[in-house]
C-alpha positions as a Markdown table, in Angstrom:
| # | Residue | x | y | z |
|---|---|---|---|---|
| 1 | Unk | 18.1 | -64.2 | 22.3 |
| 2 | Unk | 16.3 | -61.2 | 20.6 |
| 3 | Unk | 13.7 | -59.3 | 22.9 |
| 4 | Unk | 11.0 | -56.9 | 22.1 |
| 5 | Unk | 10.0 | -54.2 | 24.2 |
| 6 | Unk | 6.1 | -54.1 | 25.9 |
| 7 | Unk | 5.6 | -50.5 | 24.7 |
| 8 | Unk | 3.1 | -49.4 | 27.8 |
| 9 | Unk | 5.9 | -51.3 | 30.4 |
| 10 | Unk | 9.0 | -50.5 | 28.7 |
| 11 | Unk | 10.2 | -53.8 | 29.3 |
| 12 | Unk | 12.8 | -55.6 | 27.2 |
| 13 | Unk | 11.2 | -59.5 | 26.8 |
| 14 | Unk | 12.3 | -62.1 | 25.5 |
| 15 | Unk | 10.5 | -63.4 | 22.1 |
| 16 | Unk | 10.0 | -66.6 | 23.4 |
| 17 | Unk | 8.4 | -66.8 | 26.9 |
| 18 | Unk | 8.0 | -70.0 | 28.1 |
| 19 | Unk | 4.2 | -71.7 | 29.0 |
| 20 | Unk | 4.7 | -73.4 | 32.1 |
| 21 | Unk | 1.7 | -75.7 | 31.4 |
| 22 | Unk | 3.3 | -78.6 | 29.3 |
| 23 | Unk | 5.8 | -80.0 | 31.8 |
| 24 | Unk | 7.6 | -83.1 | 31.7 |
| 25 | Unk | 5.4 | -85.7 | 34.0 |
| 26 | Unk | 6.0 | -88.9 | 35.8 |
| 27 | Unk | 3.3 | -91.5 | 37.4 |
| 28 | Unk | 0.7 | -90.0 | 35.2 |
| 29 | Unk | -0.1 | -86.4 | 35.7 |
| 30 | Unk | 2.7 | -85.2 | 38.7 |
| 31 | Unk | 5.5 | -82.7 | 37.6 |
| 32 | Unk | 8.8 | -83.8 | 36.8 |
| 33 | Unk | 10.2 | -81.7 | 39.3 |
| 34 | Unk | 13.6 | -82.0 | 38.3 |
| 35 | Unk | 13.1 | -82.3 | 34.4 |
| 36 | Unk | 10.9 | -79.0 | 34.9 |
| 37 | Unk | 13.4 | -76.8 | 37.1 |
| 38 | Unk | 16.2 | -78.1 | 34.6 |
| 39 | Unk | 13.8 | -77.0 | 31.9 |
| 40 | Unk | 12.9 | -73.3 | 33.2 |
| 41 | Unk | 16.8 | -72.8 | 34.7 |
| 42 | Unk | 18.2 | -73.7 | 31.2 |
| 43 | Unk | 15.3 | -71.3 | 29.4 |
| 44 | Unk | 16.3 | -68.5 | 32.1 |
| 45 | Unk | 20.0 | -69.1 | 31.6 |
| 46 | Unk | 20.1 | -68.5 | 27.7 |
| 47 | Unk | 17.9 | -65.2 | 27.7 |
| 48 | Unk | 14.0 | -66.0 | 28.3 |
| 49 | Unk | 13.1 | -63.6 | 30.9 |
| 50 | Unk | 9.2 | -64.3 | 30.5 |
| 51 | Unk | 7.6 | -67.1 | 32.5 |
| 52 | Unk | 4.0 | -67.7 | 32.3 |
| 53 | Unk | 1.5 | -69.9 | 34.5 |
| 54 | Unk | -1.8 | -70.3 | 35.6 |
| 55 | Unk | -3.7 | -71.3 | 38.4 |
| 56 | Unk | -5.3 | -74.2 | 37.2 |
| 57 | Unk | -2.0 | -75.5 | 35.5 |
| 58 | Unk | -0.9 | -79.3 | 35.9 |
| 59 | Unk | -3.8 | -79.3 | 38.6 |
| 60 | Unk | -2.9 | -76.1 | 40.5 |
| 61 | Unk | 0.8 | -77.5 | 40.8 |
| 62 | Unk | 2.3 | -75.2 | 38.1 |
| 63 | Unk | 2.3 | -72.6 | 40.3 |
| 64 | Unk | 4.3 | -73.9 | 43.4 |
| 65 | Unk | 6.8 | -75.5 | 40.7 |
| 66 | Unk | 7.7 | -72.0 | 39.3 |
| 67 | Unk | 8.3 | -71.0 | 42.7 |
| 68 | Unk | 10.8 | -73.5 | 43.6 |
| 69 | Unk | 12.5 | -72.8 | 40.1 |
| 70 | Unk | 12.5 | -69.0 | 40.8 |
| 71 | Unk | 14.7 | -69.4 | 44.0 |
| 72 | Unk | 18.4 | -68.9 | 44.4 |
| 73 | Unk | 18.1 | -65.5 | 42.6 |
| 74 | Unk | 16.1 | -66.6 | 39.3 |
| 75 | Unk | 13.0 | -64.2 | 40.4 |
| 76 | Unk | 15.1 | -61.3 | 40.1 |
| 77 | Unk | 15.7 | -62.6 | 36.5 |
| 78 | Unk | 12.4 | -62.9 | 35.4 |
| 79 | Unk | 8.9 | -61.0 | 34.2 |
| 80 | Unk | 6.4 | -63.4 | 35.9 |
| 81 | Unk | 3.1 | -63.6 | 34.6 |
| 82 | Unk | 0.0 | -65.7 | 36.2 |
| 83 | Unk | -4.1 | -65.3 | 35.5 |
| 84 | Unk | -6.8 | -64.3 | 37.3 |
| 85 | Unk | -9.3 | -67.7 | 37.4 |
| 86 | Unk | -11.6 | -65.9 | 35.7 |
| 87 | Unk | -14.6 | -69.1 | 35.4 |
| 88 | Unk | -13.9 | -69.5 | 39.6 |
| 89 | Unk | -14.8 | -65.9 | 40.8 |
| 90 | Unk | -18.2 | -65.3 | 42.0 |
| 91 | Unk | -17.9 | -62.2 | 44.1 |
| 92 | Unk | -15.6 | -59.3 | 44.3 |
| 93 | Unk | -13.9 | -60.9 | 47.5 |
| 94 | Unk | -13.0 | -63.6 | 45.1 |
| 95 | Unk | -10.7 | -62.0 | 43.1 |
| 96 | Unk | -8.3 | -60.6 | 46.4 |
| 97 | Unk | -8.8 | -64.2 | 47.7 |
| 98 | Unk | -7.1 | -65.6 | 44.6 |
| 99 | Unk | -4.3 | -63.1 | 43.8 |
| 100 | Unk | -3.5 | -63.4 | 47.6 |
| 101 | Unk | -3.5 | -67.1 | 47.1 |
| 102 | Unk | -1.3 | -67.1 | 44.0 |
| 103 | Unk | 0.9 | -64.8 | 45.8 |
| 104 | Unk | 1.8 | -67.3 | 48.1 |
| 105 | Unk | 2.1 | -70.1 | 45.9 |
| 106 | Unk | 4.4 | -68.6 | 44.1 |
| 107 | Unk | 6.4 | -67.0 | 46.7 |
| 108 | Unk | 6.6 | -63.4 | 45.4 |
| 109 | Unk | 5.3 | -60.1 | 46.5 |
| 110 | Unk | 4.4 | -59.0 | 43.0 |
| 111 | Unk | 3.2 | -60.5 | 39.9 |
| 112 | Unk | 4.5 | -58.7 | 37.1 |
| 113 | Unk | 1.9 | -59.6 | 34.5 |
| 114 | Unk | -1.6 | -60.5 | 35.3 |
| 115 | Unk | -4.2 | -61.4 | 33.0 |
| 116 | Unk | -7.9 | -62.1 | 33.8 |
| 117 | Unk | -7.9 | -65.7 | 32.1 |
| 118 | Unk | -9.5 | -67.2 | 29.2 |
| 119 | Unk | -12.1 | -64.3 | 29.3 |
| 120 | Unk | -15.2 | -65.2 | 26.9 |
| 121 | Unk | -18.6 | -63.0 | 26.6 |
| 122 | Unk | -20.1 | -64.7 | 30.0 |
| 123 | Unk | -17.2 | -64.6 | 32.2 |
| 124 | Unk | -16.3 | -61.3 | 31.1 |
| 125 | Unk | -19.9 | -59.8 | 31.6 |
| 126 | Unk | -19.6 | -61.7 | 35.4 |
| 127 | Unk | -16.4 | -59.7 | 36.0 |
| 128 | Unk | -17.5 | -56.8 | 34.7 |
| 129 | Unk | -20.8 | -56.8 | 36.9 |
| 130 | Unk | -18.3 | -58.0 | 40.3 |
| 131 | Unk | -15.9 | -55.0 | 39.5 |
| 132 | Unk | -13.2 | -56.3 | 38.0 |
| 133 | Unk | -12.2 | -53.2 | 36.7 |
| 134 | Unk | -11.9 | -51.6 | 40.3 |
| 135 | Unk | -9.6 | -55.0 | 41.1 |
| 136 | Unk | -7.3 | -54.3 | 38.5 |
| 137 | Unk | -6.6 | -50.9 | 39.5 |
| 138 | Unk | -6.0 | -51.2 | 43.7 |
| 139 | Unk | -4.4 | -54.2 | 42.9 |
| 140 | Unk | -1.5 | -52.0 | 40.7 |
| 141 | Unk | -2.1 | -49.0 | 43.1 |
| 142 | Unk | -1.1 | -51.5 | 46.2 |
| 143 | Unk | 2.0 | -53.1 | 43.9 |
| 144 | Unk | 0.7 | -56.8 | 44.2 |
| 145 | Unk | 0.6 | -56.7 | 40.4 |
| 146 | Unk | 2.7 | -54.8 | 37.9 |
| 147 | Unk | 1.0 | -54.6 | 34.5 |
| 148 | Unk | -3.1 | -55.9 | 33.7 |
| 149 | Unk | -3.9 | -58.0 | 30.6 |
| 150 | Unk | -6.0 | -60.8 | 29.8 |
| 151 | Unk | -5.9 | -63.9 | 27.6 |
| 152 | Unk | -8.6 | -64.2 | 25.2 |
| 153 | Unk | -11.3 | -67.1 | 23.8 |
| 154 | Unk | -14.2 | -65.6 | 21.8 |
| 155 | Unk | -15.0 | -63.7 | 18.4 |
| 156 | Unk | -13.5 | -60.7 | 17.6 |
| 157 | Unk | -16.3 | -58.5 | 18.6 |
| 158 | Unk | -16.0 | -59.0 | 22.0 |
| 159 | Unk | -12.4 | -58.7 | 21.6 |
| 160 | Unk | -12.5 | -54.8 | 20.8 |
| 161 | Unk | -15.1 | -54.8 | 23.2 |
| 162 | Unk | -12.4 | -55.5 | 26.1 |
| 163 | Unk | -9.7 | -54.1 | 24.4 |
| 164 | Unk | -11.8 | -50.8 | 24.6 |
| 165 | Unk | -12.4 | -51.2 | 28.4 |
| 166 | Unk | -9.7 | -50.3 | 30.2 |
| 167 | Unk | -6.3 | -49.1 | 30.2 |
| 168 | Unk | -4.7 | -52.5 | 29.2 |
| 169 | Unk | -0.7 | -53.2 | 28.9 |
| 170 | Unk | -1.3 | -56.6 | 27.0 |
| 171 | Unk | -3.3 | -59.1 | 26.2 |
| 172 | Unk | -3.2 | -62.7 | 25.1 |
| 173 | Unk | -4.7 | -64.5 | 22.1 |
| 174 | Unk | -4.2 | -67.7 | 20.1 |
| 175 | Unk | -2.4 | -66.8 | 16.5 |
| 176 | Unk | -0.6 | -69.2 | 14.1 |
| 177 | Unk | -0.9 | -69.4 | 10.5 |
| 178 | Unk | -3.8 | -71.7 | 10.5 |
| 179 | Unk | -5.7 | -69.3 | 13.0 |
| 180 | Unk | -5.8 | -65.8 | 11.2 |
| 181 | Unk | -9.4 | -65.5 | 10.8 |
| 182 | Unk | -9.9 | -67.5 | 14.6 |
| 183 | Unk | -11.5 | -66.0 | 17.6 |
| 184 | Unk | -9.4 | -62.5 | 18.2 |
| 185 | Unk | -7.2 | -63.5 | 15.0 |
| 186 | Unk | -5.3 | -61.0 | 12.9 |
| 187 | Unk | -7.9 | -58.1 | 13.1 |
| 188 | Unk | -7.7 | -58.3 | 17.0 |
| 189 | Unk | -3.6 | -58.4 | 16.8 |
| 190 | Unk | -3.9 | -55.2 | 14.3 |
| 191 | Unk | -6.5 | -53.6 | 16.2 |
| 192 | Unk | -4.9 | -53.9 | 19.9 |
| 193 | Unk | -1.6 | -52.9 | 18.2 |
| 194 | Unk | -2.6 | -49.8 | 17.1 |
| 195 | Unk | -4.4 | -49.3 | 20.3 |
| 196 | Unk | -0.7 | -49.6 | 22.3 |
| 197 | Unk | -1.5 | -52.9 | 23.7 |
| 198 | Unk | 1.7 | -55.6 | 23.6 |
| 199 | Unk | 0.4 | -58.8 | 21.9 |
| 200 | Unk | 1.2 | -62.0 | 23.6 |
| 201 | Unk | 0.9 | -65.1 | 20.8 |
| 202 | Unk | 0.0 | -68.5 | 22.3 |
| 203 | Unk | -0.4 | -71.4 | 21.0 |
| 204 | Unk | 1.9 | -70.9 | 18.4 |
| 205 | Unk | 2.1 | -74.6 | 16.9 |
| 206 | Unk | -1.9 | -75.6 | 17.6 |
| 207 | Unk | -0.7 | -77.6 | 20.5 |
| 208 | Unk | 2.0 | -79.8 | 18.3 |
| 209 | Unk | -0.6 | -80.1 | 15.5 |
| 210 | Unk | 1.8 | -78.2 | 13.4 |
| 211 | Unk | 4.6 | -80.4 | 14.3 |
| 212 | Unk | 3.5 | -83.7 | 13.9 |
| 213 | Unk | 2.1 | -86.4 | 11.6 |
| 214 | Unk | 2.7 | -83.7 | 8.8 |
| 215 | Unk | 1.1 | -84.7 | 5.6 |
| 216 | Unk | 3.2 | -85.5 | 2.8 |
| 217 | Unk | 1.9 | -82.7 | 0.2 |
| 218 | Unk | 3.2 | -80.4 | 3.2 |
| 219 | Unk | 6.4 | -82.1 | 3.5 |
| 220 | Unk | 7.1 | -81.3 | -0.3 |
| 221 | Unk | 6.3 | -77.8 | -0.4 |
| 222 | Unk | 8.5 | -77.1 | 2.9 |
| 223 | Unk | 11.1 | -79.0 | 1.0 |
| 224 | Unk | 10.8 | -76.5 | -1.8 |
| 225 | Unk | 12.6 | -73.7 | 0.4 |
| 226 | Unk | 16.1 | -72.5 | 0.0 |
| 227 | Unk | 16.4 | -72.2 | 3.5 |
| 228 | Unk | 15.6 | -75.7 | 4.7 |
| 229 | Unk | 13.3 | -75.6 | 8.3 |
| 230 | Unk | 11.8 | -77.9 | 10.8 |
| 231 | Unk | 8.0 | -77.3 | 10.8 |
| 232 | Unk | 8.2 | -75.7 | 14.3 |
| 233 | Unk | 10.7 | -73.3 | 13.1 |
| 234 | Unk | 8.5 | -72.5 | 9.8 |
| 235 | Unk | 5.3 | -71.6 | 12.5 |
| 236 | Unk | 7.2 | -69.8 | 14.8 |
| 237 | Unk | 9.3 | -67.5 | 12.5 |
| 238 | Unk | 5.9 | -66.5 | 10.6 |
| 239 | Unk | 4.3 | -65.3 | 13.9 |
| 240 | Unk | 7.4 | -63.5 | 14.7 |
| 241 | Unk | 7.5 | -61.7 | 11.4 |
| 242 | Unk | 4.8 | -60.0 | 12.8 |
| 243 | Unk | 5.7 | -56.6 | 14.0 |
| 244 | Unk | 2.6 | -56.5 | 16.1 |
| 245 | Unk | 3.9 | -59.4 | 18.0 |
| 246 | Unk | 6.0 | -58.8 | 21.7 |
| 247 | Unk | 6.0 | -62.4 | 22.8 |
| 248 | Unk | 5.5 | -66.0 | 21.3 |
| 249 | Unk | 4.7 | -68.3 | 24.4 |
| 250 | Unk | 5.9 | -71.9 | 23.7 |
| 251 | Unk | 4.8 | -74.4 | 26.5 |
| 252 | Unk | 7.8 | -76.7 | 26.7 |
| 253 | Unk | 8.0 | -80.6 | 27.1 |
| 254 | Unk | 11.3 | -81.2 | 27.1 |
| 255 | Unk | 15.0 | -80.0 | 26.9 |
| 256 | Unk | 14.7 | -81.1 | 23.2 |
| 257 | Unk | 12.2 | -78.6 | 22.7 |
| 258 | Unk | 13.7 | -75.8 | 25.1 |
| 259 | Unk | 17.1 | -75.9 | 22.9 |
| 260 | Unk | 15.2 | -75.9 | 19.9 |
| 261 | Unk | 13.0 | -72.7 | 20.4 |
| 262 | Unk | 15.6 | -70.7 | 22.2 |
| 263 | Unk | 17.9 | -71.4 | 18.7 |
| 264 | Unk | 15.0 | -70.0 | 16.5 |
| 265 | Unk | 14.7 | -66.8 | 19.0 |
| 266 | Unk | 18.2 | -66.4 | 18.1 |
| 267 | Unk | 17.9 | -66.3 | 14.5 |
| 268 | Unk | 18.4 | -63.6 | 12.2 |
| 269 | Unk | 14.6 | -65.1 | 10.8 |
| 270 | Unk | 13.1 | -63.9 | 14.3 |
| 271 | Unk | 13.4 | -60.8 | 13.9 |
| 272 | Unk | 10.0 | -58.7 | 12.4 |
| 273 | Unk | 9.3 | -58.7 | 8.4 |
| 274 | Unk | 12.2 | -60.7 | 8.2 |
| 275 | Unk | 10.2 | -63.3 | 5.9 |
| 276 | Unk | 10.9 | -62.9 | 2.2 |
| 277 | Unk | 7.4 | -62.5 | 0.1 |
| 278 | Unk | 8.2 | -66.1 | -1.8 |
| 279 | Unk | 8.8 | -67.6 | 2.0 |
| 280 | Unk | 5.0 | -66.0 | 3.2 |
| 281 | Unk | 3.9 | -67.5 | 0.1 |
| 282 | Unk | 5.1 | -71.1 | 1.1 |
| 283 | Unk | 3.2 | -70.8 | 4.2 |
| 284 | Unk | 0.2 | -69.7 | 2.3 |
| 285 | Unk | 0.3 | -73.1 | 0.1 |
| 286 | Unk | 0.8 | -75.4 | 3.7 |
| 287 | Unk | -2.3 | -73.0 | 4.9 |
| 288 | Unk | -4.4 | -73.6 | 1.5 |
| 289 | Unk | -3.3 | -78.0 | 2.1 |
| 290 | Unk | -4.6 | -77.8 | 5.6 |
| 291 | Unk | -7.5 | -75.9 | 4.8 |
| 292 | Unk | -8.8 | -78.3 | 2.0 |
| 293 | Unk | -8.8 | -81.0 | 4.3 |
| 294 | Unk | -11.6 | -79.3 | 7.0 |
| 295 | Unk | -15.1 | -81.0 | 6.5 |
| 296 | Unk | -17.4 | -78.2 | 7.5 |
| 297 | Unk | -16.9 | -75.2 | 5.9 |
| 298 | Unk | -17.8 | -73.3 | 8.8 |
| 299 | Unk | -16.7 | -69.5 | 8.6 |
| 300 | Unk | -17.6 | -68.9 | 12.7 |
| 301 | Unk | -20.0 | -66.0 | 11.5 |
| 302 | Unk | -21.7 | -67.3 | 14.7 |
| 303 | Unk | -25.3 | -66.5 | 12.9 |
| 304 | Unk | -26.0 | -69.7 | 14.0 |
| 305 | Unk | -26.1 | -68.7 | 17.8 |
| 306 | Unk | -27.0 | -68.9 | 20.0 |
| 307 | Unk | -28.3 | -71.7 | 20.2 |
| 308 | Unk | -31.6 | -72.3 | 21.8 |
| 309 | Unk | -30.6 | -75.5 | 23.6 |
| 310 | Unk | -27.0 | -73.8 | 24.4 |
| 311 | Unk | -24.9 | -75.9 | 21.7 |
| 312 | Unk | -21.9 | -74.4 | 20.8 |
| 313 | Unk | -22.1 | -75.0 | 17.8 |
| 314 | Unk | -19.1 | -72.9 | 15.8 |
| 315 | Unk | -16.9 | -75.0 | 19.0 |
| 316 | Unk | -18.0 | -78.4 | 18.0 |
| 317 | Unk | -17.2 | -77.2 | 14.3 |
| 318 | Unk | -13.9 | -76.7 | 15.1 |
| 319 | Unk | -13.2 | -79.3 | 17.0 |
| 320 | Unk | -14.2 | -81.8 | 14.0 |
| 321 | Unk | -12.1 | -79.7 | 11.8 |
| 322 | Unk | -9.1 | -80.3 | 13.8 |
| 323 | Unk | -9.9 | -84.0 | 13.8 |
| 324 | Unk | -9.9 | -83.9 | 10.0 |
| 325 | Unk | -7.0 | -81.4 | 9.3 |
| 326 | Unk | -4.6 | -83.8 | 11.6 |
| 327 | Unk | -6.2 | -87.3 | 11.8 |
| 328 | Unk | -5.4 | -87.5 | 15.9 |
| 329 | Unk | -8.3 | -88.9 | 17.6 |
| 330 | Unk | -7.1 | -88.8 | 21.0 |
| 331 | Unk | -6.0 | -84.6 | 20.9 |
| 332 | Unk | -9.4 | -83.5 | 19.8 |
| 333 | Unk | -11.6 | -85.8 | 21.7 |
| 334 | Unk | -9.8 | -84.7 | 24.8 |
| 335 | Unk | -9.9 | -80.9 | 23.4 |
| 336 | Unk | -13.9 | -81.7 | 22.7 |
| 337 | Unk | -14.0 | -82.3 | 26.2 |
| 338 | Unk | -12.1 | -79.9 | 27.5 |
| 339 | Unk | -13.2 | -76.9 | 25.9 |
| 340 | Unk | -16.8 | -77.8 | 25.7 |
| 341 | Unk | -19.8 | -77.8 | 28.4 |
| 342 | Unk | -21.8 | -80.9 | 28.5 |
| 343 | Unk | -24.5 | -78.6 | 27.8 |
| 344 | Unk | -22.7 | -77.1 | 24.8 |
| 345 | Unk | -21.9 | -80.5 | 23.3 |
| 346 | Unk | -23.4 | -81.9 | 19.9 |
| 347 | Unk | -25.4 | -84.4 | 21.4 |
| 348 | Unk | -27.6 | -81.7 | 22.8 |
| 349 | Unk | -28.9 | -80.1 | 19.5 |
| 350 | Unk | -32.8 | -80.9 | 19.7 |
| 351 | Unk | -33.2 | -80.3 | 15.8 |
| 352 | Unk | -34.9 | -77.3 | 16.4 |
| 353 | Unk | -33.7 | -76.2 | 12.6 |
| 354 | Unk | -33.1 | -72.5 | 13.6 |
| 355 | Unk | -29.4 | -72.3 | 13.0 |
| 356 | Unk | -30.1 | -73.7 | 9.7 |
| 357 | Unk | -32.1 | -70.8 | 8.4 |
| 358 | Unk | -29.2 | -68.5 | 9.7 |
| 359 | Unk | -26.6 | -70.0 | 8.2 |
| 360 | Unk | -25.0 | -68.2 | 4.9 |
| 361 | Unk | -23.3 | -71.3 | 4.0 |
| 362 | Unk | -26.0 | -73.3 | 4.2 |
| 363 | Unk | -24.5 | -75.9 | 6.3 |
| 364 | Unk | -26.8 | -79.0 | 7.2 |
| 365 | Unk | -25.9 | -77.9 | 10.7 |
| 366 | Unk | -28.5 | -80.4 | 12.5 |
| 367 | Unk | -26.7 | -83.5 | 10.2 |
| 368 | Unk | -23.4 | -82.4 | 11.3 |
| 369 | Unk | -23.9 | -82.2 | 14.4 |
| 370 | Unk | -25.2 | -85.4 | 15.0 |
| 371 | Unk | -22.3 | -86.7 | 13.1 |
| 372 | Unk | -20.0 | -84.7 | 15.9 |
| 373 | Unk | -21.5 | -87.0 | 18.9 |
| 374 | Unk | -21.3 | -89.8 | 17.2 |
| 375 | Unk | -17.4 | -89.7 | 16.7 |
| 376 | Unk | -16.7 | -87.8 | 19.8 |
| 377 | Unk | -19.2 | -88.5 | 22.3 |
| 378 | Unk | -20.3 | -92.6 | 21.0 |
| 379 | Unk | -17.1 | -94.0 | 20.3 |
């Protein structure tokens, strides 16, 4: 296992951590207990010494799994890291309530990375207002919480915005070689980099996208390596040629996948600029394949917001993309749904014709939208 060290903790981590929100399941949505313990004591027991939940996790259940995994002396083993609900909290009292809950779920006296979740420009403008900031620090003067981060979901202005803010040891974003230009993207890695902040990578392989029904063209110019690689080890060994990069979180399905991804954090192609220039440039070519096959050429500018009705509109854009990059229905519809409002959805555009005279790429914005709830929100 290779680590990195979090500059502003001086921890040694592990280049893989592993997302406890994919867990094995059974009768529909409960946690494989024993598949998942098997899972994390494996992960633990060949070098990943970062372990990352959630509250709202497989349901809130996440949480209490990790803390039956971590018994038996794996705690001592471990950096935990959990999030702060940010969407939940509506007063300052909140925020204790919830740490103090998550304490006890997961049966420690100290979380040792804590990120204010998901934080976008209203949620973080709610914190802000509650004191958030004053949280963050008696909850590291009092020891409940060793380090303070957040995860991130919005443009890259806020980004620095937050970044800026407050004396952070990390933050989270999503990065992959389809996202460089996405939300906090490559800028926002560079930026909090130079800043001192460690850079936590999730969503590494888009969720699977980058892993499955891959298009034949793709196939062929993987195929044109010397060094022959699965897809998954292709995405992950490009993020970790990143210097920038502390951690690429990987949230793990099976023991398949766990023995997989702790092999590749073993590699001599883990380590940073480890990539050859000809190798970069095969990743460019999959990169240019994927990107011909997005229907809305839609460069999330955001001029086109907001949006008088509250559609977000770059959102459903992106969501459509994905549909036509990877041709699986089922994943974006349920990511449509997931990550969008009811109020934000297509469906809600009133045709008022004011994001079309914003928009430098003159996209028939109304049109496409319309198209949007027809295939995600009709069918």
């Amino acid at each position: 296992m290779l680590y990195r060290t979090m500059s502003r903790a001086e921890d040694k981590l592990s280049i893989l951590g592993f997302g406890c929100m994919r867990f094995p399941t059974i009768d529909g949505d409960k946690i494989d207990e024993k598949k998942a313990i098997k899972m994390l004591h494996y992960a633990i027991d060949n070098g990943v010494n970062y372990i990352d939940t959630a509250y709202p996790y497989h349901n809130g259940y996440s949480e209490l799994l990790v803390a039956k995994a971590l018994k038996d002396g794996y705690r001592e083993k471990v950096k935990l890291a959990t999030k702060l609900p940010s969407w939940l909290i509506q007063t300052r009292a909140d925020m204790d309530k919830y740490l103090n809950e998550q304490l006890k779920r997961l049966e420690t006296d100290y979380i040792d990375y804590y990120l204010l979740h998901a934080l976008n420009k209203t949620d973080w403008k709610k914190l802000k207002q509650l004191g958030v900031l004053e949280f963050l620090d008696i909850s590291l003067k009092s020891g409940k919480i060793r380090y303070a981060g957040f995860s991130f979901h919005d443009d890259i202005e806020l980004f620095k915005e937050v970044v800026d803010s407050y004396e952070w040891t990390f933050c989270q974003i999503q990065y992959n070689y389809l996202d460089e230009e996405y939300q906090a993207g490559k800028e926002g890695l560079k930026y909090a980099a130079k800043k001192g902040i460690g850079v936590i990578v999730m969503e590494p392989l888009r969720g699977g996208k980058l892993t499955n029904n891959i298009p034949k063209e793709v196939e062929k110019i993987w195929n044109k390596s010397d060094i022959k690689r699965t897809p998954a080890e292709w995405a992950l060994q490009w993020i970790w040629n990143h210097p920038e990069v502390t951690i690429v979180l990987s949230g793990m399905s099976n023991m398949h996948q766990v023995k997989e991804n702790i092999c590749l954090a073993s590699s001599q192609y883990a380590h940073e600029n480890s990539l050859k220039d000809e190798e970069i440039e095969l990743v460019n070519e999959v990169k240019a394949i994927y990107k011909s096959k997005i229907k809305i050429n839609c460069t999330n500018c955001r001029y086109c917001m907001p949006c008088p009705n509250g559609v977000n509109i770059p959102e459903c854009f992106n969501e459509y993309n994905n549909l036509s990059i990877f041709g699986d229905f089922k994943s974006s519809k349920a990511s449509y749904n997931a990550l969008l409002k009811e109020e934000e959805r297509a469906s809600k555009c009133i045709s008022c014709g004011k994001c079309e005279v914003a928009c430098p790429q003159n996209i028939p914005i109304i049109e496409k939208l319309m198209e949007i709830a027809k295939v995600f929100e009709k069918s």
